[in-house]
C-alpha positions as a LaTeX table, in Angstrom:
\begin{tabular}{lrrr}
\hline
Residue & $x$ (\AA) & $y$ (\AA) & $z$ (\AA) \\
\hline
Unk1 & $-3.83$ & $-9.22$ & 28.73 \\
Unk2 & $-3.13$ & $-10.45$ & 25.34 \\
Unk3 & $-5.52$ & $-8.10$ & 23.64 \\
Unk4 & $-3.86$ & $-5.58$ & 25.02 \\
Unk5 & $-0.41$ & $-6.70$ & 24.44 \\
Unk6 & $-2.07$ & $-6.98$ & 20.69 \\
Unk7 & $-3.33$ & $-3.54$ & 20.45 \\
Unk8 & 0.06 & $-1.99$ & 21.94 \\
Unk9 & 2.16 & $-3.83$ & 19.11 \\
Unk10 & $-0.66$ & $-2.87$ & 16.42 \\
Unk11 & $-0.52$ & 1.15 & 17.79 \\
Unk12 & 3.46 & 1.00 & 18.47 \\
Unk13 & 3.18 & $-0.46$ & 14.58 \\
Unk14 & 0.64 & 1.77 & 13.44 \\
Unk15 & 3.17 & 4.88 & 14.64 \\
Unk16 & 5.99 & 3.73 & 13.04 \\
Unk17 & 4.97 & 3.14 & 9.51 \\
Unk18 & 2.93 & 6.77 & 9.73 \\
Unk19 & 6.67 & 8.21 & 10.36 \\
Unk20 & 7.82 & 6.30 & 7.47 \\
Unk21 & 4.68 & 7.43 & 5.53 \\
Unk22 & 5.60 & 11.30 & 6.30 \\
Unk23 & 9.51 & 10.66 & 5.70 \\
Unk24 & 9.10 & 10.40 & 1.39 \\
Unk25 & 12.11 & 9.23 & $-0.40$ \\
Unk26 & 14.53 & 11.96 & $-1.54$ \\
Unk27 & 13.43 & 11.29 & $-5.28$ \\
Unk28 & 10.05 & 12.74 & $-4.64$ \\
Unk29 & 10.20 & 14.48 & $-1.00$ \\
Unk30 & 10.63 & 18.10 & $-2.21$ \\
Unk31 & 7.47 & 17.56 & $-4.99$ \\
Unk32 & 5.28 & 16.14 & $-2.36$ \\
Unk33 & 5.76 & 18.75 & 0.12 \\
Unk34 & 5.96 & 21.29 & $-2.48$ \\
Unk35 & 2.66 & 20.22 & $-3.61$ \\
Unk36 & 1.05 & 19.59 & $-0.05$ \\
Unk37 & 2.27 & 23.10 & 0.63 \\
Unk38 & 1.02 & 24.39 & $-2.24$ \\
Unk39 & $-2.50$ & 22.88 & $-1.53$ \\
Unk40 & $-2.09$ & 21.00 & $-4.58$ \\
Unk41 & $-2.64$ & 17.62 & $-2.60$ \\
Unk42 & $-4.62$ & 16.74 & 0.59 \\
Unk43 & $-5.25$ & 13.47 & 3.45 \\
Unk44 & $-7.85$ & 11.43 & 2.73 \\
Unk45 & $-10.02$ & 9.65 & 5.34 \\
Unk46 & $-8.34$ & 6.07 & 3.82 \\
Unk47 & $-4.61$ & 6.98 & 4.87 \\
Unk48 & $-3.99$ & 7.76 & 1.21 \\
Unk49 & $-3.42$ & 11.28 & $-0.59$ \\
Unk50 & $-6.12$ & 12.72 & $-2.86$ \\
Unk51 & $-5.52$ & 15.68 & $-5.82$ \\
Unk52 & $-7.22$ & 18.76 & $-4.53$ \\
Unk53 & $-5.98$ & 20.67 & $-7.67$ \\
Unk54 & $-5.51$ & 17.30 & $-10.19$ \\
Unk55 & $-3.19$ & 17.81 & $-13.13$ \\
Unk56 & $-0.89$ & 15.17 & $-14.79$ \\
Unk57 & 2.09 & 15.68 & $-12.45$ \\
Unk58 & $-0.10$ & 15.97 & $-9.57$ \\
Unk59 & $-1.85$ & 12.67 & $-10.53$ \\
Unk60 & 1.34 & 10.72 & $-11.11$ \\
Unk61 & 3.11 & 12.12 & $-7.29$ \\
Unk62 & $-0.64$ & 10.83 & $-6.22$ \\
Unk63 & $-0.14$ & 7.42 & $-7.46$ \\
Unk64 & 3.40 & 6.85 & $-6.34$ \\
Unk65 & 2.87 & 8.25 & $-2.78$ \\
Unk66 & $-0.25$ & 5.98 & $-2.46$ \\
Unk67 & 1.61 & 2.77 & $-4.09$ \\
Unk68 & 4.39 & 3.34 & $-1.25$ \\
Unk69 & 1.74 & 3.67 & 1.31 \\
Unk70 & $-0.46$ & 0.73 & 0.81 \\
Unk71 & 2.62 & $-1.12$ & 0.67 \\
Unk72 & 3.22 & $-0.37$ & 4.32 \\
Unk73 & $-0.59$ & $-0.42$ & 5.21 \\
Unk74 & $-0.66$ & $-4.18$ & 3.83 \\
Unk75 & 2.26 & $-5.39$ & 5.66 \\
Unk76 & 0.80 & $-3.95$ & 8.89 \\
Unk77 & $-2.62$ & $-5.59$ & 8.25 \\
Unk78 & $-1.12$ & $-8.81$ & 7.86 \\
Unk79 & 1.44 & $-9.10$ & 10.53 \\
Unk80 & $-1.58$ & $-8.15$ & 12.72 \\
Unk81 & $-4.29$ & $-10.29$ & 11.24 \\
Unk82 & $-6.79$ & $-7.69$ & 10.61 \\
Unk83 & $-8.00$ & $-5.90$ & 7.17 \\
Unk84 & $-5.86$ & $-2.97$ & 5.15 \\
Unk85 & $-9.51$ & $-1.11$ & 5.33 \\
Unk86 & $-9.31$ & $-0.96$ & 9.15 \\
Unk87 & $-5.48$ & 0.11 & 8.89 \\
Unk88 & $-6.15$ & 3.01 & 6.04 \\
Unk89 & $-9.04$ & 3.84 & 8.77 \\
Unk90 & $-6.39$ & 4.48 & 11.70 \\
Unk91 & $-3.85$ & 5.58 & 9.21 \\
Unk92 & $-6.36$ & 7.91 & 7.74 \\
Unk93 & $-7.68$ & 9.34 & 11.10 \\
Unk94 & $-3.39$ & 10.39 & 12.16 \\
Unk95 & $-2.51$ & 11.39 & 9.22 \\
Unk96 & $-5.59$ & 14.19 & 9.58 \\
Unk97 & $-5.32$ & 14.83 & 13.08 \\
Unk98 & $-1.76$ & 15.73 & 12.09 \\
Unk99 & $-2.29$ & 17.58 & 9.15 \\
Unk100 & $-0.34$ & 21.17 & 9.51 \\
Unk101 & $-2.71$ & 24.21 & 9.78 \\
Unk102 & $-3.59$ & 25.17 & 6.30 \\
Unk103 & $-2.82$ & 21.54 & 4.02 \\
Unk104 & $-6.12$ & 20.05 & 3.19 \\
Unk105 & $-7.77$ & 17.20 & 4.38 \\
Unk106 & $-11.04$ & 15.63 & 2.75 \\
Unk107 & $-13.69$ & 15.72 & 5.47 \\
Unk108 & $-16.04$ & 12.24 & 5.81 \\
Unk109 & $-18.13$ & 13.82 & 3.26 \\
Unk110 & $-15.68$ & 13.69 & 0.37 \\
Unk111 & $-14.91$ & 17.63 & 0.10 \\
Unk112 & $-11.37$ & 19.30 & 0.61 \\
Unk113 & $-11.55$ & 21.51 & 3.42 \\
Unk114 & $-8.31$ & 23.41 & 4.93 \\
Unk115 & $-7.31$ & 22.30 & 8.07 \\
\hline
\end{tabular}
């Protein structure tokens, strides 16, 4: 019963930080879905973002949108005593499975392949 109770919190948890992780703060939000539109960026496996087409201001949207999320990724991993790998693993797997049609996602073997 516990373990369950445990996995509900970590998957009720796990839910809410993706919908923070898709919600970017207005300083950045248009540029990041601008560039996801634009296929300029892509889901990686990890839970983090990856440059499908990397240029300076690509690389530097990259970096902040990745800072913010391993931010939430760690918290999550520690108020649920496991590691941030297994987290960015979940994280990584949603994020994918709900990639819009079209935005690119990096399949297990490292490429960019639209979705």
């Amino acid at each position: 019963m516990l373990a369950h109770l445990r996995t509900a919190f970590f998957t009720s948890t796990l839910v809410m930080a993706s919908l923070t992780l898709l919600a970017p703060s207005p300083a950045w939000a248009l540029d990041y879905q601008q560039a996801k539109s634009q296929g300029l960026v892509g889901e990686r496996p990890d839970g983090l973002i990856g440059a499908v087409s990397p240029s300076p201001e690509v690389n530097a949207l990259v970096n902040e949108v990745n800072a913010k999320r391993l931010q939430v990724m760690q918290g999550i991993a520690q108020q649920n005593g496991t590691s941030v790998q297994a987290v960015q693993a979940i994280t990584g797997e949603k994020q994918i499975q709900n990639a819009p049609s079209g935005t690119f996602v990096m399949s297990p073997q490292g490429q960019w392949v639209k979705k």
